[in-house]
C-alpha distance (Angstrom), angle and dihedral (degrees) to the residues before:
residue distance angle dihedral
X1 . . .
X2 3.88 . .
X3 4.47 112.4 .
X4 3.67 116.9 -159.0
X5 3.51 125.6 -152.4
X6 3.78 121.6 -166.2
X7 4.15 126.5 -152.9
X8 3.86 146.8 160.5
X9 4.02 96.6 48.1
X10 3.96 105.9 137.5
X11 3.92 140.1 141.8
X12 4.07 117.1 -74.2
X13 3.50 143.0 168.5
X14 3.91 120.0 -95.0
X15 4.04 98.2 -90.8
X16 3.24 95.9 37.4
X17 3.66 139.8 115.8
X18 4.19 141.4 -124.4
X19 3.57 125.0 167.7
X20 3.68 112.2 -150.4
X21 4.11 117.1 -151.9
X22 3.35 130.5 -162.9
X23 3.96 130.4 -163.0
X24 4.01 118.3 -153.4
X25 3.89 123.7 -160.9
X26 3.67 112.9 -146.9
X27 3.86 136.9 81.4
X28 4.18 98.2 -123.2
X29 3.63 92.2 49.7
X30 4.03 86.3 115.7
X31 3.95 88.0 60.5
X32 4.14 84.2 54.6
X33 3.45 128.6 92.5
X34 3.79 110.7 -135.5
X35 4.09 129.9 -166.5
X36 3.49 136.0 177.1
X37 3.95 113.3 -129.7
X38 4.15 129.0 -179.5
X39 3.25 137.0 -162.9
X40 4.07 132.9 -157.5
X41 3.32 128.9 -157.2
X42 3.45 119.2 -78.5
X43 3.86 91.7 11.8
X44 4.04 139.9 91.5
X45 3.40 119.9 -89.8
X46 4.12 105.0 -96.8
X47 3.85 132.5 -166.7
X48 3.75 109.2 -106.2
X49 4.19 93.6 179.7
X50 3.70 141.6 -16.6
X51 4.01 122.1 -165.0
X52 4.57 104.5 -174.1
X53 3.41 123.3 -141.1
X54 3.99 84.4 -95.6
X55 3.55 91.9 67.3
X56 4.00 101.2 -109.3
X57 3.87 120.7 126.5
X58 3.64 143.6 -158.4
X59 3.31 140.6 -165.8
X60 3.75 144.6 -161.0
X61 3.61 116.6 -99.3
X62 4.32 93.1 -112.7
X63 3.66 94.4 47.1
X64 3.98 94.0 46.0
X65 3.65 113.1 126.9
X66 3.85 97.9 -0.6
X67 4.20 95.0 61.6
X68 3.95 128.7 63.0
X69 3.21 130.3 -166.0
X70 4.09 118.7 -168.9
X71 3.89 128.2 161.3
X72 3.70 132.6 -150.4
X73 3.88 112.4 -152.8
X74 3.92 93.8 -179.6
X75 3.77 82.2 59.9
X76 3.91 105.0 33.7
X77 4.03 85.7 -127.4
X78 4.14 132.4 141.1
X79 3.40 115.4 -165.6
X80 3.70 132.3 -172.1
X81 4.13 116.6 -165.5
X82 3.74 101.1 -152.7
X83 3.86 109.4 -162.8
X84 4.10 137.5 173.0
X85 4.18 81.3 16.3
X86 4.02 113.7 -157.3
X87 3.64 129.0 -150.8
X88 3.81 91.8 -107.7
X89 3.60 90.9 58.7
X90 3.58 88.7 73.8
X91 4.02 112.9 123.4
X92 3.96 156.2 81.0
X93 3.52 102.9 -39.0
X94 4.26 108.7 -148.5
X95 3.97 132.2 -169.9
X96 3.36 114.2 -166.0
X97 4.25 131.8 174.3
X98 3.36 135.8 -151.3
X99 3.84 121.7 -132.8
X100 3.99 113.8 -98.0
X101 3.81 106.4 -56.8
X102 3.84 98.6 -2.3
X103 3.21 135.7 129.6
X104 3.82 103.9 -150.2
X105 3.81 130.1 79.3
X106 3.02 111.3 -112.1
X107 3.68 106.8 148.5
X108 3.66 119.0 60.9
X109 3.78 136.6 173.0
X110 3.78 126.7 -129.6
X111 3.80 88.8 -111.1
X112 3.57 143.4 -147.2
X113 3.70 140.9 -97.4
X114 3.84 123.7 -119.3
X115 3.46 118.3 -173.2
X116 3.93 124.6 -169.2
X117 3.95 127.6 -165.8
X118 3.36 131.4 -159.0
């Protein structure tokens, strides 16, 4: 059983920046793959970035080049640098985990809400 614990959403000025952490319970989170998803209102929860337990990321095409994602496995921790933040970036911010050597999220945290003004 893997527990996810979001922290470090807030309200900021468009430009600005927020890094979101997230600390994991659980001693094969370095054999998970972990993302970061958000969710506006109104909208469907969407993937925002995904690092694997092989190190390699990704990223959704509106958060490419101004979001990264980096993990520490010593530390159990996700994080996701959020810089030059836009108004439509607003949302619940999510990290989730997938069991040791999965593929599917299955763990997710209770997340945290970032808020971005114009």
């Amino acid at each position: 059983q893997v527990q996810l614990v979001e922290s470090g959403g807030g309200l900021v000025q468009a430009g600005g920046s927020l890094r979101l952490s997230c600390a994991a319970s659980g001693a094969a989170f370095r054999l998970s793959n972990v993302g970061w998803y958000r969710q506006a209102p109104g909208k469907q929860r969407e993937l925002v970035a995904a690092s694997t337990r092989g190190g390699s990321t990704n990223y959704a095409d509106s958060v490419k080049g101004r979001f990264t994602i980096s993990r520490d496995n010593a530390q159990n921790a996700v994080y996701l640098q959020m810089n030059s933040l836009k108004p439509e970036d607003t949302g619940v911010y999510y990290c989730a985990a997938t069991v040791a050597f999965g593929v599917r999220y299955d763990y997710w945290g209770q997340g945290t809400q970032v808020t971005v003004s114009s």
